[in-house]
Every structure is written in structure tokens, then in C-alpha cells.
MIGUTOR-623940 format. One record per residue (C-alpha): residue number from 1; residue in one letter; x, y, z. Coordinates in pm, 1 decimal. Layout:
# residues N
atom seq=NUM type=A east=X north=Y up=Z
...
# end
This chain:
# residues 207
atom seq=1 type=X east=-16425.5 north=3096.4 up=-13288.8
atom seq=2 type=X east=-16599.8 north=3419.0 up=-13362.9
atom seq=3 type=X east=-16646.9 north=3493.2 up=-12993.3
atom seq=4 type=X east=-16351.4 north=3561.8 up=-12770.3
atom seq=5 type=X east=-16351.4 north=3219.1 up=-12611.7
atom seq=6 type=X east=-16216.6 north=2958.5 up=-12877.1
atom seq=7 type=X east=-16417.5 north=2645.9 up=-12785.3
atom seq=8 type=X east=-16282.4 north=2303.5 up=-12930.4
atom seq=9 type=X east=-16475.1 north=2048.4 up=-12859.0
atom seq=10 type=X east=-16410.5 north=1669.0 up=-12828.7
atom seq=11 type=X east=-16590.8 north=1419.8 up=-12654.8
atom seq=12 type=X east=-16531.6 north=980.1 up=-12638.9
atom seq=13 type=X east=-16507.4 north=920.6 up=-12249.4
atom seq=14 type=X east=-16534.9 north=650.5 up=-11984.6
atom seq=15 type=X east=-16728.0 north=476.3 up=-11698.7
atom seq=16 type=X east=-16833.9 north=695.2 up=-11407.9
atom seq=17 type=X east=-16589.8 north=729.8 up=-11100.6
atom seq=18 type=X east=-16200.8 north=759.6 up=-11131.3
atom seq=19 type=X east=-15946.3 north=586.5 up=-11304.3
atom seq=20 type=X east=-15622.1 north=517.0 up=-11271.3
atom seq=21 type=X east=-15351.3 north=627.8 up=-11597.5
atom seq=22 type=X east=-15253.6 north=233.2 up=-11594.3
atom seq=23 type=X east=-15584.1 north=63.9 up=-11566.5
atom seq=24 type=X east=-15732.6 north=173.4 up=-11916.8
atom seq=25 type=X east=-16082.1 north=94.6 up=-12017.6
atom seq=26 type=X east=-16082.0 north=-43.3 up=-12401.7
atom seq=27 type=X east=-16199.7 north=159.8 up=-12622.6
atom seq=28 type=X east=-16454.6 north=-72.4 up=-12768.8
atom seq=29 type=X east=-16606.2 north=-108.6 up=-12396.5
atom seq=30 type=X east=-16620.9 north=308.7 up=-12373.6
atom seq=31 type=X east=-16750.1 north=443.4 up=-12669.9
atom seq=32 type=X east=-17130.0 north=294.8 up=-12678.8
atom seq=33 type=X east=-17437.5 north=449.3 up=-12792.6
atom seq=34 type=X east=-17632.3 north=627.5 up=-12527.0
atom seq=35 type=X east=-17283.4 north=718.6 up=-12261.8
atom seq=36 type=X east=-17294.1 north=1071.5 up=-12179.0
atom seq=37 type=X east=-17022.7 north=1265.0 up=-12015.7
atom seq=38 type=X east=-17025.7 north=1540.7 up=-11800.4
atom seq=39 type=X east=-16752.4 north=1864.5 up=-11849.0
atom seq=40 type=X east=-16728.1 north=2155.4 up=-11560.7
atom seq=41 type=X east=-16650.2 north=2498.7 up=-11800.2
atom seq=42 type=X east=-16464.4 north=2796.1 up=-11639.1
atom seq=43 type=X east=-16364.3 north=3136.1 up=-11806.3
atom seq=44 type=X east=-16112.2 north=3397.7 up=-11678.3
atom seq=45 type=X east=-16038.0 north=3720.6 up=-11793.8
atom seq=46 type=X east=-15693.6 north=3919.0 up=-11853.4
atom seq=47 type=X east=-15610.2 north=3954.9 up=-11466.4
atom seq=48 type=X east=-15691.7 north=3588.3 up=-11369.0
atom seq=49 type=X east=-16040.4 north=3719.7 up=-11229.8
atom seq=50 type=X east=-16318.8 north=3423.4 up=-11260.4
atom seq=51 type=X east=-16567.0 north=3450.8 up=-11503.7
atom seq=52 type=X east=-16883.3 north=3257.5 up=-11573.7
atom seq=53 type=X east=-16867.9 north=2851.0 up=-11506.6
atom seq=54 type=X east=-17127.7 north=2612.3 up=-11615.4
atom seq=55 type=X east=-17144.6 north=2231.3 up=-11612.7
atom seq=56 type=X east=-17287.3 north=2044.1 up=-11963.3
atom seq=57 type=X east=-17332.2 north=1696.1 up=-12115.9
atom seq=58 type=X east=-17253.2 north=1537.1 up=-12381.9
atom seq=59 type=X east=-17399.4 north=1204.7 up=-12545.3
atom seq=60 type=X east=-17360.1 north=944.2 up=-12817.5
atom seq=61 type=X east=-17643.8 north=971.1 up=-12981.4
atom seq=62 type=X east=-17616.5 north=685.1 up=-13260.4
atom seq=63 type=X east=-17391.3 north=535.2 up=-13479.5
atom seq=64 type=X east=-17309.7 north=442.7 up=-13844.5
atom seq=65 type=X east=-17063.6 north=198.5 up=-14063.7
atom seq=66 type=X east=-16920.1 north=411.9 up=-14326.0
atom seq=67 type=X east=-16592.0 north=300.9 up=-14551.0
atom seq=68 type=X east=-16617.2 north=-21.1 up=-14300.2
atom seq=69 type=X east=-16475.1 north=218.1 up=-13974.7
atom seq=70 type=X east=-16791.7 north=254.7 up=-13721.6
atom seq=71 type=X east=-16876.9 north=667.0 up=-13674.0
atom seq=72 type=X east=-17014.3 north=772.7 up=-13306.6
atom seq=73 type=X east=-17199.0 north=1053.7 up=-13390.2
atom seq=74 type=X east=-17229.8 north=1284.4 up=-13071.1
atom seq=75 type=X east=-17460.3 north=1561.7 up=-12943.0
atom seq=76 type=X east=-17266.2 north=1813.9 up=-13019.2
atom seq=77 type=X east=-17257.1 north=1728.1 up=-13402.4
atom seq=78 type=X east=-16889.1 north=1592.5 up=-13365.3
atom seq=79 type=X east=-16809.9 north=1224.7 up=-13502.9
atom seq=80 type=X east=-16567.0 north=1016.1 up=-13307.2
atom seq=81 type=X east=-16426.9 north=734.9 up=-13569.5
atom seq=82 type=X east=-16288.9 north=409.2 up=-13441.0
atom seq=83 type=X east=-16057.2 north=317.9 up=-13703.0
atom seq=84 type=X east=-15871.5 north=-28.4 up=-13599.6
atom seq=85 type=X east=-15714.5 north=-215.3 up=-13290.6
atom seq=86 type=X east=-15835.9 north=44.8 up=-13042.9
atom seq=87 type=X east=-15688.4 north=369.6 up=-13368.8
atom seq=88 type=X east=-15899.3 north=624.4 up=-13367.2
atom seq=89 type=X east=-15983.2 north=978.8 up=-13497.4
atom seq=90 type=X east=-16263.7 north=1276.5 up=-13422.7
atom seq=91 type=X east=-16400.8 north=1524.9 up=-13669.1
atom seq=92 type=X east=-16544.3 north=1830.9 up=-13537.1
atom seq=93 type=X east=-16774.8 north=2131.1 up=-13649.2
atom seq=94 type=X east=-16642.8 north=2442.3 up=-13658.7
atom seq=95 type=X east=-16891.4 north=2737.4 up=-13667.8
atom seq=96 type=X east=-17149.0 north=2520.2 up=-13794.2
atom seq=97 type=X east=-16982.8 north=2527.5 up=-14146.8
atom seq=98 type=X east=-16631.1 north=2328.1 up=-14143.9
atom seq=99 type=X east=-16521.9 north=1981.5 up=-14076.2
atom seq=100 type=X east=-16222.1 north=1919.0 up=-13970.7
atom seq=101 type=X east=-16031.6 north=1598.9 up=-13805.7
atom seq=102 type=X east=-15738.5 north=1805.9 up=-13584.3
atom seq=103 type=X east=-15669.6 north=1449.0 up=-13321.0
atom seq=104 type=X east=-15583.6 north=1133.8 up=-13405.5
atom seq=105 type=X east=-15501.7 north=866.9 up=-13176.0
atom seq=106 type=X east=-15243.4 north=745.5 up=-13126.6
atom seq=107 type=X east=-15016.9 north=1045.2 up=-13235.1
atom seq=108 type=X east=-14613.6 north=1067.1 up=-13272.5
atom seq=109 type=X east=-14467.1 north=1382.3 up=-13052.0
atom seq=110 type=X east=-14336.8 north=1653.7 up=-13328.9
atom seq=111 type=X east=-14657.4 north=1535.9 up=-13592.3
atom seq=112 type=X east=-14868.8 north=1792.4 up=-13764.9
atom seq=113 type=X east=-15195.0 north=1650.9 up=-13789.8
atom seq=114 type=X east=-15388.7 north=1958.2 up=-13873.5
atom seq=115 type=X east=-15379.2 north=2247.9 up=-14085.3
atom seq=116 type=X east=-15661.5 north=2506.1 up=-14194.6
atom seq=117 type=X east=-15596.0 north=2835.8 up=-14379.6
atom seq=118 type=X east=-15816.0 north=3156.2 up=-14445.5
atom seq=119 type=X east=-16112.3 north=3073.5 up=-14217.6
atom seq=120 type=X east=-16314.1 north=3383.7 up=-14131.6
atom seq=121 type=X east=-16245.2 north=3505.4 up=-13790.9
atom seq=122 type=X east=-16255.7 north=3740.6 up=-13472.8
atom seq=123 type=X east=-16043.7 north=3729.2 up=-13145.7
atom seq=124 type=X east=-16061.2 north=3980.7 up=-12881.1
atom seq=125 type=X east=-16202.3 north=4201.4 up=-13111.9
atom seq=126 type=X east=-15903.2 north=4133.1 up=-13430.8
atom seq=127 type=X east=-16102.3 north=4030.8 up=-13688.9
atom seq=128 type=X east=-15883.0 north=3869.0 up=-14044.0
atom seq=129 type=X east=-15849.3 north=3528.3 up=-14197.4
atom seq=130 type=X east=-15745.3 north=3266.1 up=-13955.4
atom seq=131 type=X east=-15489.9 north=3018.1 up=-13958.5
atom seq=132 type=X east=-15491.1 north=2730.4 up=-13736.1
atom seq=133 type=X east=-15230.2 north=2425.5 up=-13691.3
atom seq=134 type=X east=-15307.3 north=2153.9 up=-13478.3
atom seq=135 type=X east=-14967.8 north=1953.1 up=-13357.7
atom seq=136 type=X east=-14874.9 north=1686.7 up=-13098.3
atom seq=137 type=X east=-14691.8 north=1847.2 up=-12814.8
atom seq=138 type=X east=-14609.6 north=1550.5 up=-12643.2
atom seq=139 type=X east=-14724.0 north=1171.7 up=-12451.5
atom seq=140 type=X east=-14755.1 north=984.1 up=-12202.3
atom seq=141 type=X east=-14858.3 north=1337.1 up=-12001.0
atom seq=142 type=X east=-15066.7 north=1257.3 up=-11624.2
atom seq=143 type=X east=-15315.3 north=1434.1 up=-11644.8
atom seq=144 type=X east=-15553.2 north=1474.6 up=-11281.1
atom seq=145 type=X east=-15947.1 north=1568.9 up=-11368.9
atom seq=146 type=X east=-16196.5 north=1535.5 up=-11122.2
atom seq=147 type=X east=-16324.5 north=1199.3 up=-11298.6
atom seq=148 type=X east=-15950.0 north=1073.0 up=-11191.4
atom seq=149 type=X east=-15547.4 north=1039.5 up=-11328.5
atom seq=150 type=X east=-15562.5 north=995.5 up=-11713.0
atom seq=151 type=X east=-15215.1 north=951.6 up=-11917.6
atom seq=152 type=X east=-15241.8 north=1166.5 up=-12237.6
atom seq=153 type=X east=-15176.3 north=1281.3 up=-12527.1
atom seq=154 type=X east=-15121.3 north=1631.4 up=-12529.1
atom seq=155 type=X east=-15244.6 north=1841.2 up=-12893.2
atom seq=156 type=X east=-15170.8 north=2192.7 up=-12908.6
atom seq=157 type=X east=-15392.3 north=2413.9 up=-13116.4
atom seq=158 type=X east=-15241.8 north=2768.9 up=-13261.1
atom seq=159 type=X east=-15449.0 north=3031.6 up=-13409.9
atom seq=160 type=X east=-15314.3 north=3288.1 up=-13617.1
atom seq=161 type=X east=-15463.8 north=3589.3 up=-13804.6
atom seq=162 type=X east=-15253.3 north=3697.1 up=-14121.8
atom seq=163 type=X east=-14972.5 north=3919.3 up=-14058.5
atom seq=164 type=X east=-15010.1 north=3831.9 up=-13666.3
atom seq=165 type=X east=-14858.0 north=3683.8 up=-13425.5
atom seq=166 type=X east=-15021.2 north=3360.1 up=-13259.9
atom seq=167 type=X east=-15341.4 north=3490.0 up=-13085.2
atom seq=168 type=X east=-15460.4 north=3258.3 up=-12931.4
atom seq=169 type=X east=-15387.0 north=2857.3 up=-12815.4
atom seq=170 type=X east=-15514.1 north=2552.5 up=-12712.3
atom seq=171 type=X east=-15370.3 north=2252.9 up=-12518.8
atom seq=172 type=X east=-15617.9 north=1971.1 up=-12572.4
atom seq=173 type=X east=-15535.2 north=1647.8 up=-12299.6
atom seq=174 type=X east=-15680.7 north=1338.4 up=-12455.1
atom seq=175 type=X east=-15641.4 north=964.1 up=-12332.2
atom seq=176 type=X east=-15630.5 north=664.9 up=-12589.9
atom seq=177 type=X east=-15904.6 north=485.9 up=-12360.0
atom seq=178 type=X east=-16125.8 north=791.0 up=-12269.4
atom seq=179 type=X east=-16100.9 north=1045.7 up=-12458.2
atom seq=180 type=X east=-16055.1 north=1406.0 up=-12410.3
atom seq=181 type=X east=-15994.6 north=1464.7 up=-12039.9
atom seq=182 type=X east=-15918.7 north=1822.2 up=-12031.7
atom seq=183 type=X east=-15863.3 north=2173.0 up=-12247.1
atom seq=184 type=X east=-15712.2 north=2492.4 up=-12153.2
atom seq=185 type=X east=-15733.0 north=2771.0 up=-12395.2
atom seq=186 type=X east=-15509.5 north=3030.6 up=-12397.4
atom seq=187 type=X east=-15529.9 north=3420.2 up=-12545.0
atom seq=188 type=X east=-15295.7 north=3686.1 up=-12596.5
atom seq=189 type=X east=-15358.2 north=4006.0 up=-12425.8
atom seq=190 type=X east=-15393.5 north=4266.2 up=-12690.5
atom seq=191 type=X east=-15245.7 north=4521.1 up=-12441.8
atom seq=192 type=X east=-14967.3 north=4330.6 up=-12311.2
atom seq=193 type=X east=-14876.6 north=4074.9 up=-12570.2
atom seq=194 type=X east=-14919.0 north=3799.7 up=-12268.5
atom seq=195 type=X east=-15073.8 north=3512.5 up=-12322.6
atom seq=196 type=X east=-15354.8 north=3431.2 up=-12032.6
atom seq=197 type=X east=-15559.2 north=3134.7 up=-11966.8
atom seq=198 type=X east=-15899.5 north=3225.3 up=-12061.0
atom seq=199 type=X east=-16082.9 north=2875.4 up=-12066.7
atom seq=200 type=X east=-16054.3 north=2556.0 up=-11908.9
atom seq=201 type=X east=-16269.0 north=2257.2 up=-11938.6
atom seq=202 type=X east=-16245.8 north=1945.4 up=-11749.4
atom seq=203 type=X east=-16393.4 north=1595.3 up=-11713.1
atom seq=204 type=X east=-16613.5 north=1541.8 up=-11427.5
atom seq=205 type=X east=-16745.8 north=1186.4 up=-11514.0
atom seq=206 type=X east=-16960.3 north=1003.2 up=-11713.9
atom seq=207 type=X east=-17329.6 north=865.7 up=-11644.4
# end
């Protein structure tokens, strides 16, 4: 969050191959220790102009019963919960220093399911205490990846620094059976007071 790229990262994904929005894999079948999945990365700047791209993987690396719900602990030091009858939730690690549980699925359209006040932080070179509020958008979005058609959630992230406007946003695409599918991050242009797509992140497949 400190660089000028936010990067929120979920991970809880399928088989390998594509899949079809009405043929859902369960999610007891999907998340397993040892599944890694596989996320193309691609950065633009102000004008649309491509930037660096890079492909990385993901795994579950173990898991844990805690408060009787099973914890996936994955690679990137996020935990994916599996709460009950296919529920579930993901905490992620912020800046190596904050927790925080922003997704839950499912999710009512309208629902605030995240809020975090006063965090250190520095956007396109704005530096202040950052506000962020994590909301569902909306469901039952189609969503087309490379690994296939995925009907989603959709989770949009705001990020404020006090006595700002929004600076910068992201729209997080997550299926109940797969997981996160895809993330575009968006940042206002400090000249304009546009917001541009500066990050996108998709799902390539799973191994």
C-alpha cells in the first residue's frame, strides 16, 4: 500500500482448465492442501501505456482447526476460513503488520463488510493516514479469466487519505466455488483528478 500499486491479495481457486459460471466445483473439493494457482499481473500507467507484467503462484501450504472452522493458510501469509455449508471468509496481511478480513462469502449487494481507519500510507506520492472501506458492489457478475467464465461476487475497495478525495480503488471479482478470479485496481491521476486502471490481475489456472 506504500508503493503506488495497491496490491490486495486473495487466493482459494479451482481445478486446472476452464469452467463454466453454472458448473461450480464445491468448495470442500477446491480448497486442499498443496493446490496452487497461477495469476498473470499487468501494470499501466496514467496514459494507458503497459507497464511491467509478471506471472506468480500461489499455494496452500497447510491447514489448522481453530474455534472448530478449518484455516487454509496460504503462501502469501493470507488465511482462507471455511466457515459452514460451503460460508466462507479470507483474512489478509497488509504491509506485513495488519490483519484484516475485507470478503466474506456469500455477501448481500449494499453490505459493508470492511472498515479500517488511520493506517499509515503513500499513494502516488500523497502520503497521510488512510482510510479504507471494503463494500459489496454487486452478484451474480460473469466474469471471463483465462482459466474460464466465473459468476461473482463483485467487492469494491476505496482508499482514502484524510481530507481527500478517494485515491485510489479496487474491484475484487470472487466466485463462491473458486475464489478470487480477478482484480483491477484503480488510481486517481493527481494531475487530472481521473481515475485510471493501474493494475489488473487475473486467473490463469491452477496446477
Amino acid at each position: 500500500m506504500r508503493n503506488n500499486t495497491l496490491i490486495f491479495i486473495l487466493f482459494g481457486l479451482g481445478f486446472f482448465g476452464r469452467k463454466n459460471a453454472t458448473q461450480p466445483t464445491q468448495p470442500s473439493d477446491v480448497f486442499t492442501q498443496g493446490n496452487s494457482w497461477i495469476y498473470s499481473n499487468a501494470s499501466f500507467d496514467s496514459t494507458g501505456k503497459a507497464g511491467a507484467s509478471s506471472i506468480d503462484t500461489v499455494s496452500i501450504t497447510s491447514t489448522q482447526i481453530t474455534g472448530g472452522k478449518k484455516h487454509l493458510l496460504l503462501s502469501d501469509g493470507s488465511t482462507l476460513v471455511l466457515i459452514s455449508n460451503g460460508d466462507w471468509a479470507l483474512s489478509e496481511v497488509w504491509e506485513n503488520l495488519i490483519t484484516c478480513s475485507p470478503y466474506r462469502i456469500p455477501s448481500t449487494p449494499g453490505d459493508t463488510v470492511f472498515m479500517l481507519n488511520s493506517v499509515p500510507t503513500k499513494v502516488n506520492g500523497v502520503v497521510g493516514a488512510g482510510n479504507f472501506v471494503s463494500f459489496v458492489k454487486a452478484t451474480g457478475v460473469t466474469v471471463t479469466v483465462p482459466a474460464g467464465t466465473f459468476n461473482c461476487y463483485e467487492f469494491e475497495l476505496d482508499l482514502t487519505i484524510v481530507n481527500t478525495s478517494i485515491l485510489a480503488r479496487t474491484l475484487k471479482y470472487i466466485s463462491s466455488s473458486v475464489g478470487v478470479v480477478k482484480r483491477e485496481t484503480y488510481q486517481r491521476d493527481t494531475m487530472t483528478g481521473l481515475f485510471y486502471l493501474s493494475d489488473v490481475r487475473q486467473l490463469l489456472g491452477t496446477k
